[in-house]
Residue frames as a rotation matrix with the C-alpha (Angstrom) as fourth column:
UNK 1
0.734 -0.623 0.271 88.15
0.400 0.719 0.569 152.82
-0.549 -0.309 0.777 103.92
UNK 2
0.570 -0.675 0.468 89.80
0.815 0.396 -0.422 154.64
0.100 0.622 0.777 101.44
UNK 3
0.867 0.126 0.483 89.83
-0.060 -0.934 0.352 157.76
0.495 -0.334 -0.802 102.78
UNK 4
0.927 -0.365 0.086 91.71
0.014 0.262 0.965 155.84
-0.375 -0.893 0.248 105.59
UNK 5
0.303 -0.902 0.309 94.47
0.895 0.380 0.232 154.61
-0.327 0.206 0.922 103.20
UNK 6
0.293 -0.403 0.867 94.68
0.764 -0.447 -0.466 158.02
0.575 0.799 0.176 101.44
UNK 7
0.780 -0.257 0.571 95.03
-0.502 -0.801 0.325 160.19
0.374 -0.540 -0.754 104.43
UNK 8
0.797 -0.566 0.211 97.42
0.165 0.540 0.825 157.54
-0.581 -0.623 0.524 105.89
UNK 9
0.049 -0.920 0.388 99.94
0.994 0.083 0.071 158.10
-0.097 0.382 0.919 102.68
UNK 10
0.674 0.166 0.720 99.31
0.298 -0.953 -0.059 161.74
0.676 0.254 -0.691 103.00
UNK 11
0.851 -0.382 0.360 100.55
-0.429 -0.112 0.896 162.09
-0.302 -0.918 -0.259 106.28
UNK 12
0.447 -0.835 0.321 103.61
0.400 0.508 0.763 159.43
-0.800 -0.213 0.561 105.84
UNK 13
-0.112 -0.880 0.462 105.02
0.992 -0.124 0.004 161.23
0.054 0.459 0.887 102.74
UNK 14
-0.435 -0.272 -0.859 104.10
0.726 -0.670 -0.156 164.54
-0.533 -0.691 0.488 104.41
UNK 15
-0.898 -0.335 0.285 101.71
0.430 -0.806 0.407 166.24
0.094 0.488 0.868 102.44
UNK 16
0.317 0.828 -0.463 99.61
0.815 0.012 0.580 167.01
0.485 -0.561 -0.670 105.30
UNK 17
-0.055 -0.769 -0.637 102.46
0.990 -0.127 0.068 168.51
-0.133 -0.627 0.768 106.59
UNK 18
0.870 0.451 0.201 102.71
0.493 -0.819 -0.294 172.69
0.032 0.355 -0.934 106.28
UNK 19
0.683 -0.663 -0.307 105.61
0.040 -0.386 0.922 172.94
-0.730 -0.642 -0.237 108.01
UNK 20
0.662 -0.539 -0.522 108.62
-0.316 0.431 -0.845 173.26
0.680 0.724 0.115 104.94
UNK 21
0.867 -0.342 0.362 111.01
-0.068 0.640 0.765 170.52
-0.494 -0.688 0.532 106.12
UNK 22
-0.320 -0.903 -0.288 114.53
-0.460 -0.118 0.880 169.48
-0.828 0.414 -0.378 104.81
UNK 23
-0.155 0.274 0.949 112.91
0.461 0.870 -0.176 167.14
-0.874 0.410 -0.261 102.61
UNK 24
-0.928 -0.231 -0.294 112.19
-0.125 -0.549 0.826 169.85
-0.352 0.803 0.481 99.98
UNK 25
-0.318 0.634 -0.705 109.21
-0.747 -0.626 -0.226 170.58
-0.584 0.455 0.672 97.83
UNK 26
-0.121 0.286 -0.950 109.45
-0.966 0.188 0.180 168.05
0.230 0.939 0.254 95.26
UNK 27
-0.873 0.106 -0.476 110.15
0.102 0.994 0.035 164.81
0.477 -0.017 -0.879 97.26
UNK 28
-0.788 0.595 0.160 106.64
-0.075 0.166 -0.983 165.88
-0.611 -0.787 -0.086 99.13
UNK 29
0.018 0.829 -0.559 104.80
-0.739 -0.365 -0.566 166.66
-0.673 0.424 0.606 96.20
UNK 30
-0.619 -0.444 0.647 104.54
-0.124 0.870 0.478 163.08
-0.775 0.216 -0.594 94.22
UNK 31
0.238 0.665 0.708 101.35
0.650 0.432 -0.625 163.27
-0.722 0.609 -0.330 92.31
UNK 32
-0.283 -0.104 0.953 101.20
0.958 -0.080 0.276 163.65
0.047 0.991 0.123 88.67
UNK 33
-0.783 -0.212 -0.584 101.20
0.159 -0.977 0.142 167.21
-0.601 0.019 0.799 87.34
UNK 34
-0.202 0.547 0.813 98.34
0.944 0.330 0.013 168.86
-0.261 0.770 -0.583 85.84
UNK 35
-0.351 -0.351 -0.868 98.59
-0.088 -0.911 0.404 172.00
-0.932 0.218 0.288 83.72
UNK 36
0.802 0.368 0.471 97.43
0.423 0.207 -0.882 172.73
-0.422 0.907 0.010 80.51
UNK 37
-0.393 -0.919 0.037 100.42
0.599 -0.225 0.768 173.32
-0.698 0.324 0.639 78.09
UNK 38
0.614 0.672 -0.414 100.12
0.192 -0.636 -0.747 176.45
-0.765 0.379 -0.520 75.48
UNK 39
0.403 -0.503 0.765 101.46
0.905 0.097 -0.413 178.00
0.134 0.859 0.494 72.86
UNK 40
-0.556 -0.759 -0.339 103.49
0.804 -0.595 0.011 181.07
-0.210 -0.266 0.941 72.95
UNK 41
-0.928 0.201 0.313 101.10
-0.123 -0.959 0.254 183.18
0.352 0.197 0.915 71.18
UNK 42
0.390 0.728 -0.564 98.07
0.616 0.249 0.748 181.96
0.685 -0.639 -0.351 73.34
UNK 43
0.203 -0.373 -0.905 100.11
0.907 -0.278 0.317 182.83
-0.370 -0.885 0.282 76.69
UNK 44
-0.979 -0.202 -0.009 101.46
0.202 -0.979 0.005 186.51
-0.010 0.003 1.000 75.31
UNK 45
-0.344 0.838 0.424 97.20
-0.292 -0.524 0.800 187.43
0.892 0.151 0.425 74.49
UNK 46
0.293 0.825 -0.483 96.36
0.491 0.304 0.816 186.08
0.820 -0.476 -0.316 77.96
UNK 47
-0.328 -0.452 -0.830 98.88
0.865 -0.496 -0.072 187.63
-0.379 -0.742 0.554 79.64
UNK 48
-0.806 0.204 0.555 98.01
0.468 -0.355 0.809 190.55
0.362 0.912 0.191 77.63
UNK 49
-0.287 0.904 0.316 94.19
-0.092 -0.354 0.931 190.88
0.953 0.238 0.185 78.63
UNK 50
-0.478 -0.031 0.878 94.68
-0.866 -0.152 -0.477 189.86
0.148 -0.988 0.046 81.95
UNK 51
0.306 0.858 -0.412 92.60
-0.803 0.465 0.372 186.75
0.511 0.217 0.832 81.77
UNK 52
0.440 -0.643 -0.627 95.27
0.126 0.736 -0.665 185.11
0.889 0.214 0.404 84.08
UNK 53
0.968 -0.247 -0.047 97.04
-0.243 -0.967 0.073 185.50
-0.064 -0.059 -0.996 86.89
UNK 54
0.549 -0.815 -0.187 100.80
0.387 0.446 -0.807 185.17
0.741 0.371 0.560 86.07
UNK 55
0.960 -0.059 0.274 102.73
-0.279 -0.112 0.954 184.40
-0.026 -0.992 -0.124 88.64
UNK 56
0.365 -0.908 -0.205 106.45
-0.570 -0.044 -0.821 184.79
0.736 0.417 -0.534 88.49
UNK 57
0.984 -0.175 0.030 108.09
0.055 0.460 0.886 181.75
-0.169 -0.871 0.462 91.32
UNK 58
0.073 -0.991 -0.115 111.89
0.676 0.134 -0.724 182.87
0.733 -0.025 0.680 91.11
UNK 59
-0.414 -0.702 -0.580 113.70
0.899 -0.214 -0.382 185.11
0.144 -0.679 0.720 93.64
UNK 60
0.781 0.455 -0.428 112.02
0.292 -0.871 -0.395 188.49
-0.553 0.183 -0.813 94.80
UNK 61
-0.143 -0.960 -0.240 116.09
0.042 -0.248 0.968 189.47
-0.989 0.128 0.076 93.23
UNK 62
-0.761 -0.183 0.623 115.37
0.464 0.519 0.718 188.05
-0.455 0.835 -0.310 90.10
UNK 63
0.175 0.829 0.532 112.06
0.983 -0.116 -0.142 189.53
-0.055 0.548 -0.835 89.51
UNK 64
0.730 0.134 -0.670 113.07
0.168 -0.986 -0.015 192.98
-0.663 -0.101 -0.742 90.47
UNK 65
-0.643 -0.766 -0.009 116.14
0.063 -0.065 0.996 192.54
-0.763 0.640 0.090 87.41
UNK 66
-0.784 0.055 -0.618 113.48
-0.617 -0.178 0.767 191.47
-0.068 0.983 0.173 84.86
UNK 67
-0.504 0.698 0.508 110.00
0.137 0.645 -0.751 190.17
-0.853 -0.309 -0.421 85.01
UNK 68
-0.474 0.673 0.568 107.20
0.752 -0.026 0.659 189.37
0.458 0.739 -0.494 82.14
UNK 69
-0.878 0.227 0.422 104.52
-0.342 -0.913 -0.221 192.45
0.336 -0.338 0.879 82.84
UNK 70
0.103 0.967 0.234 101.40
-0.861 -0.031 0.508 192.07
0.499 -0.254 0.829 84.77
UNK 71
-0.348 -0.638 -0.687 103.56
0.075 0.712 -0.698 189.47
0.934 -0.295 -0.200 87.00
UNK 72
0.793 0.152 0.591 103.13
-0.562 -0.195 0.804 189.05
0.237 -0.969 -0.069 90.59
UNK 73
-0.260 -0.963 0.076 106.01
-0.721 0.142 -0.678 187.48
0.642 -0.231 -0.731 92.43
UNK 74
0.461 0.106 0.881 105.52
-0.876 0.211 0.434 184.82
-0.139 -0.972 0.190 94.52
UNK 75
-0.397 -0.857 -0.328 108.85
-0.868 0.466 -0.168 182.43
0.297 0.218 -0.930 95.12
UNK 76
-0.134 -0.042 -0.990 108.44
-0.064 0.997 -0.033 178.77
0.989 0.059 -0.137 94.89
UNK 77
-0.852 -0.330 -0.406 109.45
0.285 0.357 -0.889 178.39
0.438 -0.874 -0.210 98.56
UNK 78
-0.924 0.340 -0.176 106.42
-0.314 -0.936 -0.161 181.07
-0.220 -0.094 0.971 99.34
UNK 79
-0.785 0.497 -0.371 103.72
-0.373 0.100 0.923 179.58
0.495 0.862 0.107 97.32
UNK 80
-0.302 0.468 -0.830 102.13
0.886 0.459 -0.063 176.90
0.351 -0.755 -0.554 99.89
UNK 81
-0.322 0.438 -0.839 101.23
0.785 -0.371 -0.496 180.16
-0.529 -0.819 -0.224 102.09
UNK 82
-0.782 -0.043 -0.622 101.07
-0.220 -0.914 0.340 183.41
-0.583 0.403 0.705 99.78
UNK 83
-0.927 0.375 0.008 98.52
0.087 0.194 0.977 181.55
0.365 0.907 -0.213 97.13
UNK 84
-0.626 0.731 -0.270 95.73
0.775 0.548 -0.315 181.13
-0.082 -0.407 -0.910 98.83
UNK 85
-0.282 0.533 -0.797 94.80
-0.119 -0.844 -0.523 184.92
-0.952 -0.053 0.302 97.76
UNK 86
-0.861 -0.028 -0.508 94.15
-0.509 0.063 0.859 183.50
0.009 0.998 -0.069 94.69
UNK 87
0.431 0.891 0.144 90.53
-0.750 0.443 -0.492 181.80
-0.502 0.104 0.858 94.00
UNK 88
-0.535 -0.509 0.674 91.55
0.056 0.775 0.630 177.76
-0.843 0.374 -0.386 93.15
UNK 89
0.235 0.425 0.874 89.12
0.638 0.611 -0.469 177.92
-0.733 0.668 -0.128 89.93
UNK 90
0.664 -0.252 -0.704 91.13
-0.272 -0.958 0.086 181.24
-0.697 0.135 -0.705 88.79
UNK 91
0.753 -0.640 0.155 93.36
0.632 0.635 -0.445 180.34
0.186 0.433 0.882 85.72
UNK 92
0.748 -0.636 0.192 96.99
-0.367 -0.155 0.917 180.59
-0.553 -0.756 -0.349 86.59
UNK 93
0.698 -0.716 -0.014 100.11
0.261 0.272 -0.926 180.85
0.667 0.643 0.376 84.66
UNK 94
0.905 -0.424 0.014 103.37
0.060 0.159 0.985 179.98
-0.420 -0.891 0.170 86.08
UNK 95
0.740 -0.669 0.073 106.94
0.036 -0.069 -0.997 181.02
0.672 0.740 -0.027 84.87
UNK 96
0.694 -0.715 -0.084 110.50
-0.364 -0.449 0.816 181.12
-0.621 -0.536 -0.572 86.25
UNK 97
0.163 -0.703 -0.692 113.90
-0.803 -0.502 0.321 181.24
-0.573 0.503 -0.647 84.73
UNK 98
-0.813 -0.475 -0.337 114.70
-0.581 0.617 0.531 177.52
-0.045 0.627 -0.777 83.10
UNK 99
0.050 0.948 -0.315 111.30
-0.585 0.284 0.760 176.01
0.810 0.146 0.568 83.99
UNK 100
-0.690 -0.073 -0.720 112.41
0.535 0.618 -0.575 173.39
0.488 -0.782 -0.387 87.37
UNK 101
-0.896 0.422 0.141 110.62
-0.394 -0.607 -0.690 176.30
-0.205 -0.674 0.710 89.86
UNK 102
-0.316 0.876 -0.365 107.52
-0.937 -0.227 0.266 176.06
0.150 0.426 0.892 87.45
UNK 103
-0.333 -0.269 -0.904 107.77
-0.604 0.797 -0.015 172.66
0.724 0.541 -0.428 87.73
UNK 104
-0.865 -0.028 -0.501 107.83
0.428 0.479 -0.766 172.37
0.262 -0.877 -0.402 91.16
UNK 105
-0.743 0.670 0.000 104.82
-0.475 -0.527 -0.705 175.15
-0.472 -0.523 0.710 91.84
UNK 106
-0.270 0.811 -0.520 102.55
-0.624 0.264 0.736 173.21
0.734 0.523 0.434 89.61
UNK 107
-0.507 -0.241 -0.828 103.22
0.253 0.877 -0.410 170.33
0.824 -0.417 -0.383 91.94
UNK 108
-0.886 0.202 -0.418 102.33
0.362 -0.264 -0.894 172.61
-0.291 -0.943 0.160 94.98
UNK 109
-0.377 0.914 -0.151 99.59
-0.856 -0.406 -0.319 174.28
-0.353 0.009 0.936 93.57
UNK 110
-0.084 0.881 -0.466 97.64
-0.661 0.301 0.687 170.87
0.745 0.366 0.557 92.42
UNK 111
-0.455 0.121 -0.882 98.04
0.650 0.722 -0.236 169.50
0.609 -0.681 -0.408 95.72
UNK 112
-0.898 0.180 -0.402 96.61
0.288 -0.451 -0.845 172.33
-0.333 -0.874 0.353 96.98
UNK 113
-0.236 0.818 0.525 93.49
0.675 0.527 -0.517 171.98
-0.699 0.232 -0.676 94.51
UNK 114
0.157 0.029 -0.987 94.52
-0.740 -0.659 -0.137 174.63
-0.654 0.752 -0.083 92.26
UNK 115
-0.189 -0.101 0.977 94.09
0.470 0.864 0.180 172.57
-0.862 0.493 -0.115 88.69
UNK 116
0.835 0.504 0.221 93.78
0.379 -0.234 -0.895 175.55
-0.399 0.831 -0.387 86.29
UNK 117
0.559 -0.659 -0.504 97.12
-0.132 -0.670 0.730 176.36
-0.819 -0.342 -0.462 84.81
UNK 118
0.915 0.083 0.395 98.71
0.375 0.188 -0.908 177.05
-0.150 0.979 0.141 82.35
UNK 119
0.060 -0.992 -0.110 102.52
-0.080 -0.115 0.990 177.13
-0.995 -0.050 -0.086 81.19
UNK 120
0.832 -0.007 -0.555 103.81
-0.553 0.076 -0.830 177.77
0.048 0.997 0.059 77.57
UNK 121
0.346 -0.773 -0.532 107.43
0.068 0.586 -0.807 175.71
0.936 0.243 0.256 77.02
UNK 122
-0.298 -0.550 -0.780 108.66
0.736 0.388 -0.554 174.67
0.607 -0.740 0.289 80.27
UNK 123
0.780 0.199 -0.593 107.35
0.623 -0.168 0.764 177.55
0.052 -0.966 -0.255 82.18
UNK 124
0.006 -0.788 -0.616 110.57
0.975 -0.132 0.180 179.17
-0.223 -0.601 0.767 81.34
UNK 125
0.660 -0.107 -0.743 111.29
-0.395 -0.891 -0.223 183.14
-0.639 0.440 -0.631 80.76
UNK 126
-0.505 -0.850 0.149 114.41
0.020 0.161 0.987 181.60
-0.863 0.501 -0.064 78.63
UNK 127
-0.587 0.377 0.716 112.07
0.788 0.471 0.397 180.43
-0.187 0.798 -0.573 76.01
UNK 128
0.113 0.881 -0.459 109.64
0.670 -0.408 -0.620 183.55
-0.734 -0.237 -0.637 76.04
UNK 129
-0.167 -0.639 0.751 109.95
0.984 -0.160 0.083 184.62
0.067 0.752 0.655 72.43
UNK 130
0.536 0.387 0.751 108.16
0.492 -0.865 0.094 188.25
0.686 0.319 -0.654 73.41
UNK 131
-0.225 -0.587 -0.778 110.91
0.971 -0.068 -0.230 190.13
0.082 -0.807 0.585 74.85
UNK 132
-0.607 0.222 0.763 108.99
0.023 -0.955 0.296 193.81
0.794 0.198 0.575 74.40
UNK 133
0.550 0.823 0.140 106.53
-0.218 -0.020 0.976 192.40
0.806 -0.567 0.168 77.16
UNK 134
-0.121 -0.521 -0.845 109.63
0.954 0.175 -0.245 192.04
0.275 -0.835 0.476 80.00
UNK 135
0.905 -0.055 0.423 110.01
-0.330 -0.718 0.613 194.97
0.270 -0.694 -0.667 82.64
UNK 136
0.300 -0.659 -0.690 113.49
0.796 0.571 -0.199 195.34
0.525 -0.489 0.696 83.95
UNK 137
0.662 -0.112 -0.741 114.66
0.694 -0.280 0.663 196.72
-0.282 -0.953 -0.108 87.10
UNK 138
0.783 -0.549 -0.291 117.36
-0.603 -0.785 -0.140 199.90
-0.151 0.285 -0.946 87.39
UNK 139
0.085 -0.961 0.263 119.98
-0.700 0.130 0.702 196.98
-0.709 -0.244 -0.662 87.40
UNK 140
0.480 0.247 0.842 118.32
0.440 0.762 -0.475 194.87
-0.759 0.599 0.257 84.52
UNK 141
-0.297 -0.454 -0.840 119.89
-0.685 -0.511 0.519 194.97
-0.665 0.730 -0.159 81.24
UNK 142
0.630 0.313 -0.711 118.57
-0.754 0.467 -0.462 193.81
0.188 0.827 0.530 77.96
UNK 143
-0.191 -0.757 0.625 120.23
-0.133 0.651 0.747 190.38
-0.973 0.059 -0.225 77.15
């Protein structure tokens, strides 16, 4: 019976749905967020050793200016289809420029049953105090 009710609000707030609609990302994705929050020098040694992957969800634009190394790109919008080369019990770290993106892929990736992740402060590159571990593009410039 519950099954019944929970596929029934799946469906009516559309996150049965694949299709990306006007509705946007976040008003489909409602349930609580789950992510494990780190510290800065936790996240630089995993990113580090590889024990992660770290997945960069801004603009392909944005990453090719200035990404964290050992990044992979895949944009927010992108995520729903492009993850799924990932293994869901893989841990997963998620960044993009102010943290909202990060915010929003957690959202997509734990409805899609991904539930290992991990984000230092917001998720954001702003906050990322290790700026020797960026990569920037021929048009990137220190900031």
């Amino acid at each position: 019976m519950f099954d019944n009710i929970r596929n029934f609000m799946q469906n009516f707030l559309g996150m049965n749905n694949n299709r990306n609609t006007n509705r946007g990302y976040q008003s489909r994705y409602r349930n609580s967020m789950n992510y494990k929050l780190i510290p800065f020098e936790q996240a630089k040694d995993m990113i580090e050793k590889n024990d992660i992957v770290l997945i960069d969800v801004r603009t392909p634009n944005e990453y090719q200016l200035m990404h964290i190394k050992n990044a992979i790109n895949i944009p927010v919008n992108e995520i729903e289809s492009k993850i799924f080369q990932v293994e869901q019990t893989h841990p997963i770290m998620v960044y993009c420029s102010s943290g909202a993106r990060s915010k929003t892929a957690i959202q997509v990736l734990n409805n899609l049953g991904y539930n290992n992740i991990y984000i230092w402060e917001y998720g954001a590159l702003a906050t990322f105090p290790y700026k020797n571990m960026l990569i920037y593009g021929e048009n990137g410039r220190i900031i």
